[in-house]
PDB file of the backbone (N, CA, C, O) and the ligand in Angstrom, with CONECT records:
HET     CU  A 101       1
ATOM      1  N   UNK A   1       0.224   9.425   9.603  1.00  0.00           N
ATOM      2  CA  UNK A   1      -0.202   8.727   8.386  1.00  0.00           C
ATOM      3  C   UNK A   1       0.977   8.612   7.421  1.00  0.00           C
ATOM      4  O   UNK A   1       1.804   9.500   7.626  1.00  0.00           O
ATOM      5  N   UNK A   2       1.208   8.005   6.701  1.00  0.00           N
ATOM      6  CA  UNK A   2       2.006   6.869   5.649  1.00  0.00           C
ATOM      7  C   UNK A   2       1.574   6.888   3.987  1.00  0.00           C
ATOM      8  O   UNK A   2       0.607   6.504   3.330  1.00  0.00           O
ATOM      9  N   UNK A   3       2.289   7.262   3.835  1.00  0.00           N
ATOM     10  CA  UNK A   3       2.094   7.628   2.279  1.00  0.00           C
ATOM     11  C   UNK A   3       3.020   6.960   1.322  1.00  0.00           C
ATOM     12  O   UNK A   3       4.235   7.152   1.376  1.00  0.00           O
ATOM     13  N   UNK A   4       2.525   6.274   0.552  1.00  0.00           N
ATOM     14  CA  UNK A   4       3.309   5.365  -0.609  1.00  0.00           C
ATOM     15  C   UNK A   4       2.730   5.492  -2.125  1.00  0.00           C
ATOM     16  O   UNK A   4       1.563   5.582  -2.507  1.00  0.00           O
ATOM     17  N   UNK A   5       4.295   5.461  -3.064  1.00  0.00           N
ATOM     18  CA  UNK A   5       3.338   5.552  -3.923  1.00  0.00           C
ATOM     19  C   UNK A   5       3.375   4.507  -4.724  1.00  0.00           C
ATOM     20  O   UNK A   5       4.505   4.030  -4.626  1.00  0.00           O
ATOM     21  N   UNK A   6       2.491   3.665  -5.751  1.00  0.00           N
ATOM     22  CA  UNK A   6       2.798   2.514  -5.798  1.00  0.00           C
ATOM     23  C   UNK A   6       2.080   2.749  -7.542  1.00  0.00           C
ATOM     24  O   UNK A   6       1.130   3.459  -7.874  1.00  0.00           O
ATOM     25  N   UNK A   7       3.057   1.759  -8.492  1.00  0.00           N
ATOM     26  CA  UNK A   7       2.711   1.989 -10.013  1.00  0.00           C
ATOM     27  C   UNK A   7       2.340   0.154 -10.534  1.00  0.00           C
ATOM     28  O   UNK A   7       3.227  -0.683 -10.365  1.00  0.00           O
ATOM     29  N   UNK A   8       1.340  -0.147 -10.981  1.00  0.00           N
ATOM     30  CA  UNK A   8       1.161  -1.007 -11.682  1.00  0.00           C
ATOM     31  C   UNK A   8      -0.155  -1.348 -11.426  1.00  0.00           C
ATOM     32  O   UNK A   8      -0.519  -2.314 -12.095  1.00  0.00           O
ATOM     33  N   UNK A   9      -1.189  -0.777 -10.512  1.00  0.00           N
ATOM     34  CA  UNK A   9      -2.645  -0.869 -10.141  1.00  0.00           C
ATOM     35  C   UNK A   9      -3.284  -0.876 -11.570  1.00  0.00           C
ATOM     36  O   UNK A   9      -2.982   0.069 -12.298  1.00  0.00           O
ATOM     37  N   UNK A  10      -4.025  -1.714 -11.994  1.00  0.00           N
ATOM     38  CA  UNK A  10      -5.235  -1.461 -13.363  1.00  0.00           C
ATOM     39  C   UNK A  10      -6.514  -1.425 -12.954  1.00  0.00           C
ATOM     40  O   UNK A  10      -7.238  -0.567 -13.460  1.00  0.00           O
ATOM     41  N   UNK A  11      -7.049  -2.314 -11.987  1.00  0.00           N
ATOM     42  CA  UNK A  11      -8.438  -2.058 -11.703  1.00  0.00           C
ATOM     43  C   UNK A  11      -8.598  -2.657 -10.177  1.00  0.00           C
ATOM     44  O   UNK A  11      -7.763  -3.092  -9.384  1.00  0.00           O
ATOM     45  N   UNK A  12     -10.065  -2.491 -10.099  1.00  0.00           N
ATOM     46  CA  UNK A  12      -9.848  -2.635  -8.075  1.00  0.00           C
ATOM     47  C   UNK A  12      -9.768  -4.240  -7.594  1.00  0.00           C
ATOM     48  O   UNK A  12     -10.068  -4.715  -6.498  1.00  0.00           O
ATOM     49  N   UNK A  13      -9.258  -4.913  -8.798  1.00  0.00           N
ATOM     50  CA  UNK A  13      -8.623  -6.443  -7.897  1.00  0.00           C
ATOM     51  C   UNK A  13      -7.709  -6.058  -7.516  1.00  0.00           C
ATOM     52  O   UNK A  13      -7.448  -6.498  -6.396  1.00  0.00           O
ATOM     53  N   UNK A  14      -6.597  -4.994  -8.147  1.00  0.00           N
ATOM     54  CA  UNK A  14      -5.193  -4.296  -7.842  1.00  0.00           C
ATOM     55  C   UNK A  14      -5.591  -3.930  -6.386  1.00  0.00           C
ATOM     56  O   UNK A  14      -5.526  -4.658  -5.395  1.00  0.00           O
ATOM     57  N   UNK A  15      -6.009  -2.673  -6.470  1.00  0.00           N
ATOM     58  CA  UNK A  15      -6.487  -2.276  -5.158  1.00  0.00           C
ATOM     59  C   UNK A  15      -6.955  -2.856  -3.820  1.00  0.00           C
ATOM     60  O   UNK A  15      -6.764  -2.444  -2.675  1.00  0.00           O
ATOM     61  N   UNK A  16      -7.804  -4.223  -4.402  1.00  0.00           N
ATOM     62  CA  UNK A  16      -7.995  -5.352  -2.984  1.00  0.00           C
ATOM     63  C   UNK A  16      -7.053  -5.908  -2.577  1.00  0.00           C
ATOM     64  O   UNK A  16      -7.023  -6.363  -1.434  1.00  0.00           O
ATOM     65  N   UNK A  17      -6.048  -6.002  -3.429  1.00  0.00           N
ATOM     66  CA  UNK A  17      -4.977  -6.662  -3.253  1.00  0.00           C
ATOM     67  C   UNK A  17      -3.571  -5.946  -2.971  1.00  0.00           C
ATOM     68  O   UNK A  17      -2.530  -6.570  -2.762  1.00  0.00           O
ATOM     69  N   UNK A  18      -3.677  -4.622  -2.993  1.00  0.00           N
ATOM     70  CA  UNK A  18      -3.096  -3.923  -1.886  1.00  0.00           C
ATOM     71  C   UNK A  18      -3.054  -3.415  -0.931  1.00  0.00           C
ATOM     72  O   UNK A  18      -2.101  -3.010  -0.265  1.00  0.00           O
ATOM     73  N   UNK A  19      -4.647  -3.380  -0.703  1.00  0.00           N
ATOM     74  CA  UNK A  19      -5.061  -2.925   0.678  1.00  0.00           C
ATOM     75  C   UNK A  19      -5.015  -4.067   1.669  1.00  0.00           C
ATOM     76  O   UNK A  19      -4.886  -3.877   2.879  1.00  0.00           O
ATOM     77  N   UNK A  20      -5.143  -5.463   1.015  1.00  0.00           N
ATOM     78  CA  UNK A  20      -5.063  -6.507   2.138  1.00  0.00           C
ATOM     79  C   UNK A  20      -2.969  -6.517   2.555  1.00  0.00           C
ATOM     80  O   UNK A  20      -2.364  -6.670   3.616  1.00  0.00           O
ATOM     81  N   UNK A  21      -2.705  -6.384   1.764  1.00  0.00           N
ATOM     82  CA  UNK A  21      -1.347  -6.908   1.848  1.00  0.00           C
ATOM     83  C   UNK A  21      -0.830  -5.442   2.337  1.00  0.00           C
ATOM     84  O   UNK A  21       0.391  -5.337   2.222  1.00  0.00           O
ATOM     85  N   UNK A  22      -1.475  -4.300   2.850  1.00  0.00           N
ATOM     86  CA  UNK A  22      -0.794  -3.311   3.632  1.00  0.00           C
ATOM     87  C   UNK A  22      -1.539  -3.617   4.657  1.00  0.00           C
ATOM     88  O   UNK A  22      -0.903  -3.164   5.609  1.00  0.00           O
ATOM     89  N   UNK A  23      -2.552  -4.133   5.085  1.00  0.00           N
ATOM     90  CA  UNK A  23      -3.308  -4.195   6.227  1.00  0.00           C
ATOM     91  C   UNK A  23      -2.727  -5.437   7.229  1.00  0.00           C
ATOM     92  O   UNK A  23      -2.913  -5.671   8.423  1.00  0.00           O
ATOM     93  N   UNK A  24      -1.779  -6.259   5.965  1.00  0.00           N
ATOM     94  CA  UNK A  24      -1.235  -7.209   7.233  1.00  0.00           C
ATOM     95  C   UNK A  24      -0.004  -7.010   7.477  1.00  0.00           C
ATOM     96  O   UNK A  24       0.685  -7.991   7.758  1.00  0.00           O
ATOM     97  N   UNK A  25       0.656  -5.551   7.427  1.00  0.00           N
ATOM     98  CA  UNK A  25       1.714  -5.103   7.447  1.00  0.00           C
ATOM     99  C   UNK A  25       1.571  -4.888   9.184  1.00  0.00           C
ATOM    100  O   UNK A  25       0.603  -4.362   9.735  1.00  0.00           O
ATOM    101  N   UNK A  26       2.798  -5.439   9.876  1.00  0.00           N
ATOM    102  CA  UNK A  26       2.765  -5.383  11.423  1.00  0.00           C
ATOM    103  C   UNK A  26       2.726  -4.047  11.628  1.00  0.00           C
ATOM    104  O   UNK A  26       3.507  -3.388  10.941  1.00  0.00           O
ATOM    105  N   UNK A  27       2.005  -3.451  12.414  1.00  0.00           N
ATOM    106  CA  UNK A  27       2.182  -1.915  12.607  1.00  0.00           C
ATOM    107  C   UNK A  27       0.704  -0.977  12.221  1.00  0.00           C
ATOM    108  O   UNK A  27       0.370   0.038  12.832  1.00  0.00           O
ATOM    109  N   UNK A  28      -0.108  -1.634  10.989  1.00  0.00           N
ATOM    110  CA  UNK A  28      -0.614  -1.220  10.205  1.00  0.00           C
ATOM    111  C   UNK A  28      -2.129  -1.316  11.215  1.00  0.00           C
ATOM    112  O   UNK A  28      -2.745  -2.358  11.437  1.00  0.00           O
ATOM    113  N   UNK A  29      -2.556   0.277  11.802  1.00  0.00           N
ATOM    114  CA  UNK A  29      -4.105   0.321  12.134  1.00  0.00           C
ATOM    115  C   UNK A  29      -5.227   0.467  11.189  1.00  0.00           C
ATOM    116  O   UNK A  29      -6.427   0.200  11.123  1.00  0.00           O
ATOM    117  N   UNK A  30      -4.374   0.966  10.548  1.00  0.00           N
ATOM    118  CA  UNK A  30      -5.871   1.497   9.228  1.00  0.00           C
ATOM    119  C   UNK A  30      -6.260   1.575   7.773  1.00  0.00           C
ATOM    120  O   UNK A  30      -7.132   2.434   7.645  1.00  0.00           O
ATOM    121  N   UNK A  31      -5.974   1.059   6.742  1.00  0.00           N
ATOM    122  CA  UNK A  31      -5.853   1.092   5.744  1.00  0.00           C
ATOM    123  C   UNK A  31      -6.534   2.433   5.084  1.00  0.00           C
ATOM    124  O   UNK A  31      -7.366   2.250   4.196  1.00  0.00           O
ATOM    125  N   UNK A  32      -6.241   3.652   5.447  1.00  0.00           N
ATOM    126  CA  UNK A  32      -7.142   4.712   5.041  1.00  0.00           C
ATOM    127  C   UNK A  32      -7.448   5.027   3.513  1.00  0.00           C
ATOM    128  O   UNK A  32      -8.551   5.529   3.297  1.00  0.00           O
ATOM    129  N   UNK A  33      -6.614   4.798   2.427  1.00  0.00           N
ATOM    130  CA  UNK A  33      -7.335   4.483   1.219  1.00  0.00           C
ATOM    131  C   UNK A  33      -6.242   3.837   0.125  1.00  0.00           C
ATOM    132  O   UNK A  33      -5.041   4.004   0.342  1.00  0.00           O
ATOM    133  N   UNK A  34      -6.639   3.176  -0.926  1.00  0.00           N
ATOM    134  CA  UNK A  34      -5.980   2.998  -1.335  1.00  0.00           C
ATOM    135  C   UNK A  34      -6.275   3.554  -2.795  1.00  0.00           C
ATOM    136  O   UNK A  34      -6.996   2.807  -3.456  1.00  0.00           O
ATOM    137  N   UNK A  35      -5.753   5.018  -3.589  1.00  0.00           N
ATOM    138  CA  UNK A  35      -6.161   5.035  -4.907  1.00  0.00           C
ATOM    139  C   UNK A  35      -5.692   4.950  -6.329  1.00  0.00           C
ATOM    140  O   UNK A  35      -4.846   5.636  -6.903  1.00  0.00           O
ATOM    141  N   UNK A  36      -6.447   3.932  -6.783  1.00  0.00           N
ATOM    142  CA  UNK A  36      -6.201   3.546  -7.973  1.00  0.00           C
ATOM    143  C   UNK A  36      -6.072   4.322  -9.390  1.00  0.00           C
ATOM    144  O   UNK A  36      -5.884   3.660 -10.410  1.00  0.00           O
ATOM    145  N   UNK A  37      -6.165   5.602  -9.436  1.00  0.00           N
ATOM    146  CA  UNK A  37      -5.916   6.667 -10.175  1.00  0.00           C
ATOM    147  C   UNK A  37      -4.961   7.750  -9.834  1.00  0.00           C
ATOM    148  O   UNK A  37      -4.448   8.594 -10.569  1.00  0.00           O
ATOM    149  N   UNK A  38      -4.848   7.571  -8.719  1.00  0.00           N
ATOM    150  CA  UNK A  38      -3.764   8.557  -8.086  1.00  0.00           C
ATOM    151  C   UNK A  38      -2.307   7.790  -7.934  1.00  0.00           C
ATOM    152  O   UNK A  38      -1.255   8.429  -7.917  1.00  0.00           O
ATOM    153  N   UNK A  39      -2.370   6.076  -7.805  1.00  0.00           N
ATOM    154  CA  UNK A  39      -1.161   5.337  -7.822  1.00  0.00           C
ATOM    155  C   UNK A  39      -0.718   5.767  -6.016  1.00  0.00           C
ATOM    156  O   UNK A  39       0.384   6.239  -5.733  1.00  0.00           O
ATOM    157  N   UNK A  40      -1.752   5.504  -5.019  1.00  0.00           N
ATOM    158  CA  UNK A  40      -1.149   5.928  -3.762  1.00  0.00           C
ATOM    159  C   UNK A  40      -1.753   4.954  -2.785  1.00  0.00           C
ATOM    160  O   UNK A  40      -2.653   4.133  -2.962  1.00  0.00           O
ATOM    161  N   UNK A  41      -1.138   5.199  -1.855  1.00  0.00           N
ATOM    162  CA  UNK A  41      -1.461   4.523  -0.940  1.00  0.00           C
ATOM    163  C   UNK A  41      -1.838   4.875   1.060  1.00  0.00           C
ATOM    164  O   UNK A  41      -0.942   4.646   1.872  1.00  0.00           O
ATOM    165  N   UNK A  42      -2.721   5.221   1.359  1.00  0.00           N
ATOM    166  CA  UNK A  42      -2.148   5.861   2.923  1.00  0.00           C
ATOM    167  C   UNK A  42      -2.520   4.956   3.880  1.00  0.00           C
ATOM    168  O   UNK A  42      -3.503   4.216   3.836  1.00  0.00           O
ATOM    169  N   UNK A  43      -1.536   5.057   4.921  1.00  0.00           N
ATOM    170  CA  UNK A  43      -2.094   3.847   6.180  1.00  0.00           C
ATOM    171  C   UNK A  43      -1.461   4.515   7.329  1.00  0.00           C
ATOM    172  O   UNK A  43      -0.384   5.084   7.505  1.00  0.00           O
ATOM    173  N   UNK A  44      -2.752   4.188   8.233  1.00  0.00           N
ATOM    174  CA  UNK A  44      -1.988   4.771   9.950  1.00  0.00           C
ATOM    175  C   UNK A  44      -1.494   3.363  10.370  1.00  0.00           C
ATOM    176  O   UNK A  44      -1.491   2.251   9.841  1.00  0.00           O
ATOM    177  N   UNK A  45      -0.984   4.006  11.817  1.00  0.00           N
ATOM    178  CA  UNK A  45      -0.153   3.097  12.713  1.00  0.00           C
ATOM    179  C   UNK A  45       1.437   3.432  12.542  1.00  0.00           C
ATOM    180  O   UNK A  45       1.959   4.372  11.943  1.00  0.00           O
ATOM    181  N   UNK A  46       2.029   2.366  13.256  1.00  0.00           N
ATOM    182  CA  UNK A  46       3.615   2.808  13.193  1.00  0.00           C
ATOM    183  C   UNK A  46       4.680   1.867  12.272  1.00  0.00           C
ATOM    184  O   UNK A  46       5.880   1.805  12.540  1.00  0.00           O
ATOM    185  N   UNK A  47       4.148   1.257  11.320  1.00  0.00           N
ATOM    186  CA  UNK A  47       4.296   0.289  10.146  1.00  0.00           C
ATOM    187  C   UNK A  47       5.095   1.246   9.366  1.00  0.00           C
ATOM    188  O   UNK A  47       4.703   2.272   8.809  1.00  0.00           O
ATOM    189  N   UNK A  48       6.691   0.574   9.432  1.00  0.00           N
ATOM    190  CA  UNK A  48       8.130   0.906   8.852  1.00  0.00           C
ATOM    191  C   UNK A  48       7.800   1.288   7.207  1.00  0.00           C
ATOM    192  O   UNK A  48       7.586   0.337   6.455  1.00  0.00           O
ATOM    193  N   UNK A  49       7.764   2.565   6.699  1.00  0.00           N
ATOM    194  CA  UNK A  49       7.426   2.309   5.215  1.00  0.00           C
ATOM    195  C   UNK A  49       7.707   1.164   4.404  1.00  0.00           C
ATOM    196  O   UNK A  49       7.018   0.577   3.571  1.00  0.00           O
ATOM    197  N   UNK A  50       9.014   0.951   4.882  1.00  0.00           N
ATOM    198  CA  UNK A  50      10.044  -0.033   4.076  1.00  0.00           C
ATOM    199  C   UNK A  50       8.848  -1.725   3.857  1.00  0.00           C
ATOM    200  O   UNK A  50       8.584  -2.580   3.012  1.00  0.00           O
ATOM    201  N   UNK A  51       8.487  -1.325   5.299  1.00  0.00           N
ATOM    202  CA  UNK A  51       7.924  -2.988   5.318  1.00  0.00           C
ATOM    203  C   UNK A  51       6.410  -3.078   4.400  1.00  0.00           C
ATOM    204  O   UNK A  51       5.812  -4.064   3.969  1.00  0.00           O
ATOM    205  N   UNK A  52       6.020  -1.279   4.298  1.00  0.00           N
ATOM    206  CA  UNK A  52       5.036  -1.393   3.427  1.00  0.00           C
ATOM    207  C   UNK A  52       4.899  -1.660   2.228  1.00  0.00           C
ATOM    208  O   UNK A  52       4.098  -2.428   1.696  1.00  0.00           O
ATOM    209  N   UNK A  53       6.334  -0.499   1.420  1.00  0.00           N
ATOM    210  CA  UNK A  53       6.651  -1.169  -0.291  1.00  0.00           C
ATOM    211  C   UNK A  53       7.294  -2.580  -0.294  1.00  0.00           C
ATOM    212  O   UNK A  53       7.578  -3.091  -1.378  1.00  0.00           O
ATOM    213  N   UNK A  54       7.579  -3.353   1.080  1.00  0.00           N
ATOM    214  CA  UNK A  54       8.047  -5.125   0.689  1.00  0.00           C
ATOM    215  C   UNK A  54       6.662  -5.381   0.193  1.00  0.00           C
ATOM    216  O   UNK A  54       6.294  -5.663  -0.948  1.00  0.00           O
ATOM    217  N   UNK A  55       5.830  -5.190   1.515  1.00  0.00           N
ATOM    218  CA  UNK A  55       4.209  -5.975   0.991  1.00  0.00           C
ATOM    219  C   UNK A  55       3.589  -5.388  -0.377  1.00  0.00           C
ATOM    220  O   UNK A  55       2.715  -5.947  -1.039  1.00  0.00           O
ATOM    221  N   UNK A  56       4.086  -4.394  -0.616  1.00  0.00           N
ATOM    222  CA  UNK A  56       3.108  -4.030  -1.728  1.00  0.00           C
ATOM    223  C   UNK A  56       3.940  -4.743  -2.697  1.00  0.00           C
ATOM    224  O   UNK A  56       3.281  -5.554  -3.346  1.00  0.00           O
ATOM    225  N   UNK A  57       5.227  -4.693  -3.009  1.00  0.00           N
ATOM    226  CA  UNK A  57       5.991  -5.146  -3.912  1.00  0.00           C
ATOM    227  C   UNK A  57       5.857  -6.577  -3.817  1.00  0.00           C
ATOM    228  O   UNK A  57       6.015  -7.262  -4.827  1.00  0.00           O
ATOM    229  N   UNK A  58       5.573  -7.111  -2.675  1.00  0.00           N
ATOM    230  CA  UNK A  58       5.283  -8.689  -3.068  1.00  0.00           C
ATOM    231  C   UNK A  58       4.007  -9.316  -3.985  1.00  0.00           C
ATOM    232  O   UNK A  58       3.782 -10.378  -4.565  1.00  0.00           O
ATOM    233  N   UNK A  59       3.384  -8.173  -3.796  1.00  0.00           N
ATOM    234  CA  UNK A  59       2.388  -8.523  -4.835  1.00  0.00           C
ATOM    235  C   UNK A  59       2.211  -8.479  -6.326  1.00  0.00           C
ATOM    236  O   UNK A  59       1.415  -9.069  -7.057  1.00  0.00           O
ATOM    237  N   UNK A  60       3.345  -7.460  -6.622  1.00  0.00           N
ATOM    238  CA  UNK A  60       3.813  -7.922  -7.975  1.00  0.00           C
ATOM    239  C   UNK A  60       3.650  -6.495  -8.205  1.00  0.00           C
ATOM    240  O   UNK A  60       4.089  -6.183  -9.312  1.00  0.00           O
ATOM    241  N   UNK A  61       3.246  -5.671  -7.645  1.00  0.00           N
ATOM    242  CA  UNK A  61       3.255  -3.695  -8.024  1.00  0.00           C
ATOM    243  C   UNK A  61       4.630  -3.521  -7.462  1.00  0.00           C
ATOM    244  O   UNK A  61       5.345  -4.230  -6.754  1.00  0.00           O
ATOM    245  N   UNK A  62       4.822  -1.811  -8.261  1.00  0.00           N
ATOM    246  CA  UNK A  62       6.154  -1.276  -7.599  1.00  0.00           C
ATOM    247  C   UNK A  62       5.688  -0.014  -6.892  1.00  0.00           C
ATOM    248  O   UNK A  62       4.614   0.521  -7.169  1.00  0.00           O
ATOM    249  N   UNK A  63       6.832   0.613  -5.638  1.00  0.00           N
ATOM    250  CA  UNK A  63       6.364   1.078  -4.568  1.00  0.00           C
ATOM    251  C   UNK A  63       6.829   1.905  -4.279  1.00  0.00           C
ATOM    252  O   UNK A  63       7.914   1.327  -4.226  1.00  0.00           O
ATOM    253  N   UNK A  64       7.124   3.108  -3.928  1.00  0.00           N
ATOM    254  CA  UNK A  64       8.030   3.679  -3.508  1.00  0.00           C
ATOM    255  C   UNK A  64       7.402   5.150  -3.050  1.00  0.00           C
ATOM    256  O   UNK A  64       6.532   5.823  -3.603  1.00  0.00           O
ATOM    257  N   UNK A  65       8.432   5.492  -1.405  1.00  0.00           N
ATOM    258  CA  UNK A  65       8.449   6.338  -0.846  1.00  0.00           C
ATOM    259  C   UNK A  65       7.630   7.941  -0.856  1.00  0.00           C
ATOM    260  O   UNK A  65       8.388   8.861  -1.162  1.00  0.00           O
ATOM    261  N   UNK A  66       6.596   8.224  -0.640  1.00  0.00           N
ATOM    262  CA  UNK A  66       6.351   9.303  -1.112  1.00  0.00           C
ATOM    263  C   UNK A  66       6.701  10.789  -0.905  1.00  0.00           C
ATOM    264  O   UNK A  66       6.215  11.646  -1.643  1.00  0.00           O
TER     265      UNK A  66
HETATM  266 CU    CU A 101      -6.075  -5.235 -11.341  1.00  0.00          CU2+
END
């Protein structure tokens, strides 16, 4: 499991909209949660962190390594 931590979430459109955009991360089996008070993120599979804070960061949040 994959752990990110990601800052700019306000409410759960944030959250839909990071869980889709880690879920279409190549690699990515599971979107196991994404929380919006904790600023985190976890996902199975073998999905490059790196390629996870691109997707999250493309969405306009910032991301980083946990
Ligand atoms: Cu929001």
């Amino acid at each position: 499991m994959t752990t990110i931590h990601i800052q700019g979430m306000s409410c759960q459109h944030c959250v839909k909209a990071v869980d889709q955009a880690l879920a279409s991360v190549a690699g990515v089996e599971r979107v196991v949660r994404v929380d919006l008070d904790a600023g985190l993120a976890q996902v199975e599979g073998s999905a490059e962190t790196a390629e996870l804070i691109a997707a999250v960061e493309d969405e306009g949040y910032q991301a980083s390594a946990a």
